[in-house]
C-alpha positions as CSV (number, residue, x, y, z in Angstrom):
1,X,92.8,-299.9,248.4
2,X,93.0,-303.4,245.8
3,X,93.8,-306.1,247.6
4,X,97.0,-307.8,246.2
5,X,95.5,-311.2,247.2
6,X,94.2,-310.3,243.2
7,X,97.3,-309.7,241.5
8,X,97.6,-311.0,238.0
9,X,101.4,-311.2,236.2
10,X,102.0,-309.9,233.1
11,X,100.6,-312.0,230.0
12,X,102.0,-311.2,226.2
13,X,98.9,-312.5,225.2
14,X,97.7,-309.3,226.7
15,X,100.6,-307.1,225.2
16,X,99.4,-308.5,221.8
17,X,96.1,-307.0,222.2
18,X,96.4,-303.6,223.0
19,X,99.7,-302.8,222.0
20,X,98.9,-301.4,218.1
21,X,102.7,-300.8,217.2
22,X,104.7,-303.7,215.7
23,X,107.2,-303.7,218.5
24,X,108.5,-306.5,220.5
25,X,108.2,-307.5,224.1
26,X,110.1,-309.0,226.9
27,X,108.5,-310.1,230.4
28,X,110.9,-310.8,233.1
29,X,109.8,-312.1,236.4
30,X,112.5,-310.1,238.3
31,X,115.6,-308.3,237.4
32,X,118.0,-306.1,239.0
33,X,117.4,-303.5,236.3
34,X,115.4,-303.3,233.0
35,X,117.3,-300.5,231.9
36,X,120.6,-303.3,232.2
37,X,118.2,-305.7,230.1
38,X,117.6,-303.1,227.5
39,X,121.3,-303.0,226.9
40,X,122.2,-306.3,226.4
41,X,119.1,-306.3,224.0
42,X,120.8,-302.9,222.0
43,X,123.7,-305.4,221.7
44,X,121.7,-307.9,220.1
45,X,120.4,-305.1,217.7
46,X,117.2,-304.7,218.9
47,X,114.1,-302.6,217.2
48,X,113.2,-299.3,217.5
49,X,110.1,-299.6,220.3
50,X,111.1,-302.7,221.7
51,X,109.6,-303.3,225.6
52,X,111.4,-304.9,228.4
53,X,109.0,-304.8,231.3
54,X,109.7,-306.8,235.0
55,X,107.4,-307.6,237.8
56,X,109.8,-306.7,240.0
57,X,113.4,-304.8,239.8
58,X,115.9,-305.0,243.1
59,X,118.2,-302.1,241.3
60,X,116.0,-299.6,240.1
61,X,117.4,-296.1,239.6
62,X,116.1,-292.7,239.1
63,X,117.9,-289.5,238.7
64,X,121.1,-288.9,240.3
65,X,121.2,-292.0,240.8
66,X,118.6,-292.5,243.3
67,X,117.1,-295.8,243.9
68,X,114.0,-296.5,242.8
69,X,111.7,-299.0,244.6
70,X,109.8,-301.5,242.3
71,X,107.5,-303.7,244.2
72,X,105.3,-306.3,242.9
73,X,102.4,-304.6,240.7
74,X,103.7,-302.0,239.6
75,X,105.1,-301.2,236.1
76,X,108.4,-301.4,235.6
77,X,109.7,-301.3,232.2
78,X,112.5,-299.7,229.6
79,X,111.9,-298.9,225.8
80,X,114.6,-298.9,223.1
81,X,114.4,-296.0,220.7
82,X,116.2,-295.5,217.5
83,X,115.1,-291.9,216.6
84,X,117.2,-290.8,213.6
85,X,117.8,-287.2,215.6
86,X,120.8,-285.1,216.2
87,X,122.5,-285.4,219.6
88,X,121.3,-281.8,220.4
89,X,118.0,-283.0,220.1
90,X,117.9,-286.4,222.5
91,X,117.5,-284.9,225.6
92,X,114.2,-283.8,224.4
93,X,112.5,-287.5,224.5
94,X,112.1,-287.5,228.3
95,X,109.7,-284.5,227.7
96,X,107.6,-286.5,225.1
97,X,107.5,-289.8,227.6
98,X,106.2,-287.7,230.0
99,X,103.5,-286.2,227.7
100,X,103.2,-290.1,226.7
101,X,102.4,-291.3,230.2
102,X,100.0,-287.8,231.2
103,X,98.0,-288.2,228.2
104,X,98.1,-292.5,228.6
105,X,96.6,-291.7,232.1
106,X,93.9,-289.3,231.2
107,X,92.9,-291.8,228.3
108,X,92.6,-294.4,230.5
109,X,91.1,-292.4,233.5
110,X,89.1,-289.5,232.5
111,X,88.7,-288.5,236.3
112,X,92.4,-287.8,237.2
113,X,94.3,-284.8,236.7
114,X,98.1,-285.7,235.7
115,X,100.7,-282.9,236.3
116,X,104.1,-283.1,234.4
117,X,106.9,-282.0,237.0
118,X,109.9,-281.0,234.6
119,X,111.6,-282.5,233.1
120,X,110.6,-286.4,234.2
121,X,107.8,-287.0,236.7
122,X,104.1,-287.6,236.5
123,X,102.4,-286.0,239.6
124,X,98.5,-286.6,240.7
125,X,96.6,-285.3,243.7
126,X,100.3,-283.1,244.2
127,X,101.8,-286.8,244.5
128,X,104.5,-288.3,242.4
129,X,102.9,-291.9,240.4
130,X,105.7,-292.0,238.2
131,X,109.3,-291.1,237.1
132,X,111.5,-291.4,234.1
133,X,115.1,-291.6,233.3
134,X,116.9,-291.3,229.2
135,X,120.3,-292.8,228.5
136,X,121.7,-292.3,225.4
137,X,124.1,-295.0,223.3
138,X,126.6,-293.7,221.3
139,X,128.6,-296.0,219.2
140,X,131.2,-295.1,216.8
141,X,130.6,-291.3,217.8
142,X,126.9,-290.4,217.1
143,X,123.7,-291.9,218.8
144,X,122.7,-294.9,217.8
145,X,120.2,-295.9,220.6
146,X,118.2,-294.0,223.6
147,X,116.9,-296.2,226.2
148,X,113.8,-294.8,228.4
149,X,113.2,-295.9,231.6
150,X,109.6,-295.6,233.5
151,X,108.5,-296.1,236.7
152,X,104.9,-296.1,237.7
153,X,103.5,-297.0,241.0
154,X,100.3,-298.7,239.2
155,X,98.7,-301.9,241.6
156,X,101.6,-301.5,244.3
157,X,101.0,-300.1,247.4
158,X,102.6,-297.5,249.3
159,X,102.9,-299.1,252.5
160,X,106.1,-301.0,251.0
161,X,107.7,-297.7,250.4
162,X,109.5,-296.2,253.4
163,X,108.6,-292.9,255.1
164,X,110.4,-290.5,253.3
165,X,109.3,-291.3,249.9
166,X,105.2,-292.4,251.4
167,X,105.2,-288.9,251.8
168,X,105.8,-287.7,248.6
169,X,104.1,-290.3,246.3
170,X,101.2,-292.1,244.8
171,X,99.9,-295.2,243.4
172,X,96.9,-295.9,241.8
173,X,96.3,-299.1,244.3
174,X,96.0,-295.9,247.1
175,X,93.5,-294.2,244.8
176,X,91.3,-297.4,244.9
177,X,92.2,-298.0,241.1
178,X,93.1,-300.6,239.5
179,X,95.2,-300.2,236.5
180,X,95.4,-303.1,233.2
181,X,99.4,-302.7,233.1
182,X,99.4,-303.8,230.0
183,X,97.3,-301.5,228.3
184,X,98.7,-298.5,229.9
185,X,102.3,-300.1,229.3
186,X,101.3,-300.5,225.8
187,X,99.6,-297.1,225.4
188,X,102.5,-295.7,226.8
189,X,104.5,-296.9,223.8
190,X,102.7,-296.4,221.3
191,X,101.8,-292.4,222.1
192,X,105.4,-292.0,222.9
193,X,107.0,-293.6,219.2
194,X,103.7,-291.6,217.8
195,X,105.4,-288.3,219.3
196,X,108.9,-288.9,218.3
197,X,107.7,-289.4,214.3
198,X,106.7,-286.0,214.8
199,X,109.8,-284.4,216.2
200,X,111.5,-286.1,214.1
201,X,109.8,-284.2,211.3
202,X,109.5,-281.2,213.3
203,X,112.8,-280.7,215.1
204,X,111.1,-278.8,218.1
205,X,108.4,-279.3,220.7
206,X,106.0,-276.7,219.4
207,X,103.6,-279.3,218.9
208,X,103.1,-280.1,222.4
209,X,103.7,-276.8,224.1
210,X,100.2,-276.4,224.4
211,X,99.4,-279.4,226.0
212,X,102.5,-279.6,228.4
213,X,101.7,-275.9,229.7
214,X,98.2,-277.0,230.7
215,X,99.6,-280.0,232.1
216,X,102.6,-278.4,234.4
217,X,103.4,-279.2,237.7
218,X,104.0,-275.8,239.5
219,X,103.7,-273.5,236.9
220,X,103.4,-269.5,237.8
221,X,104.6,-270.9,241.2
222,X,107.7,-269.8,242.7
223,X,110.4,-272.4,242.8
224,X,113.9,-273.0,243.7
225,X,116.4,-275.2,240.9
226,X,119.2,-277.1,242.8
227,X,122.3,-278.2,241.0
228,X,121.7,-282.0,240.4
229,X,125.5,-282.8,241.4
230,X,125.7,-280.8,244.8
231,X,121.8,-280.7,245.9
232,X,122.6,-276.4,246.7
233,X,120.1,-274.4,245.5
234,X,121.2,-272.6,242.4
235,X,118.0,-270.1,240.7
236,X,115.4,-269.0,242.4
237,X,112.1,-268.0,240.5
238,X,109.0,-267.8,239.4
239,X,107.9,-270.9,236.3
240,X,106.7,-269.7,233.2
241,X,106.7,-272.7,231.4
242,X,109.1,-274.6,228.9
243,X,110.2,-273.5,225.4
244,X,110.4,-275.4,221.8
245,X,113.7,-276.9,222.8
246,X,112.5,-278.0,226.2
247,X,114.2,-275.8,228.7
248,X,112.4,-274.9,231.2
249,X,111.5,-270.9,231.9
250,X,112.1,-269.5,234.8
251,X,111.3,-265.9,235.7
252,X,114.0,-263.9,238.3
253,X,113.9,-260.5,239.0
254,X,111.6,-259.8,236.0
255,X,113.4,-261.6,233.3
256,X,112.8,-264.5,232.0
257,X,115.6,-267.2,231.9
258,X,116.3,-270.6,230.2
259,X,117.9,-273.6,231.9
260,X,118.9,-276.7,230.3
261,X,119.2,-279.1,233.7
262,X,118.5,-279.2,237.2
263,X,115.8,-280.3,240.0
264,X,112.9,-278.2,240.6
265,X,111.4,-278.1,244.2
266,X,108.5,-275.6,245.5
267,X,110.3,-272.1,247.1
268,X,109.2,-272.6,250.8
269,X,111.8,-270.0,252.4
């Protein structure tokens, strides 16, 4: 484990030097949310790509609402996207930030083995190291902005996180690794803007298919999807992988079904 005693705070002189996109960058010492900063920033007509990124967040949220702990050194951060595609189309990005943050880690640390839990978490060693959450602006009826939020347990610890959720996560600070946040935070960017000027042109995820298959969390594992509203278990089934529009394949009883939304958790009955 790093010792925290060695904690640096984010520098933009950093950012500048391993971001490679012409996007901007905000550094906040603490916020309640960077996903609230990004949409004051939308109202100031930000850029497509801009970074808002926070040593600390006291309101973090994942999905359903869930609160999301964001302790000193780790990353913390929200990107603006302006991505020119049909509404039909958006809930597609949280698949290609995930691909953005699995292949950003494997870059950056050949010796790790990311796993993409669908549709918005990074897993390693069967452990969760990060999360994601997409919001979508619509003004004046069609979608003007999308606003990613990540979460990655990077030079915390997990000894601030309480019981329930030490059991199911990761940082890289437990992995006795110490992670340059700014050049994953900008890697992370870059691959994921990289992947969306390809959807754009493409319209479909058969472009990473391939990768996001090898890189699945539980696939050809049974598993049980629970409504995201009521937490009751809903489909029960086998994971067969995703398709071009990024629902998520599910074998039951021998045939195979799509499903657009829902949380996925291993079938232990």
């Amino acid at each position: 484990m790093i010792d925290n005693n060695d904690y640096r705070k984010l520098s933009l002189d950093a950012f500048n030097k391993y971001k490679k996109g012409n996007w901007g960058v905000h550094i906040l010492n603490r916020c309640v949310s960077t996903f609230d900063i990004a949409k004051e920033k939308i109202k100031e007509k930000a850029s497509h790509g801009t970074l808002i990124i926070a040593e600390t967040q006291t309101g973090g949220k994942g999905r359903q609402a869930r609160k999301w702990l964001s302790p000193q050194g780790g990353i913390w951060m929200s990107i603006i996207l302006k991505p020119r595609l049909d509404l039909s189309l958006l809930s597609s990005i949280t698949l290609l930030c995930a691909v953005a943050v699995s292949k950003t880690i494997e870059e950056m640390f050949p010796q790790l083995n990311p796993e993409i839990k669908w549709p918005n978490d990074i897993y390693i060693n069967s452990k969760k190291v990060s999360g994601m959450l997409t919001e979508t602006i619509v003004q004046k009826g069609s979608a003007e902005y999308s606003i990613v939020g990540i979460g990655i347990n990077a030079n915390n610890t997990s000894e601030l996180m309480d019981e329930e959720v030490k059991m199911t996560s990761i940082s890289f600070n437990d992995m006795g690794i110490h992670v340059n946040r700014e050049q994953m935070a900008s890697c992370i960017n870059d691959k994921l803007q990289d992947l969306i000027s390809t959807y754009v042109k493409e319209e479909n995820l058969d472009f990473i298919l391939d990768y996001y298959h090898k890189h699945m969390h539980w696939v050809n594992e049974e598993a049980v999807m629970k409504n995201t509203i009521t937490n009751e278990v809903s489909k029960k089934g086998i994971i067969r992988g995703i398709d071009k529009q990024g629902q998520l394949l599910m074998e039951i009883d021998g045939q195979v079904e799509k499903i657009v939304s829902g949380e996925l958790s291993l079938r232990r009955e």
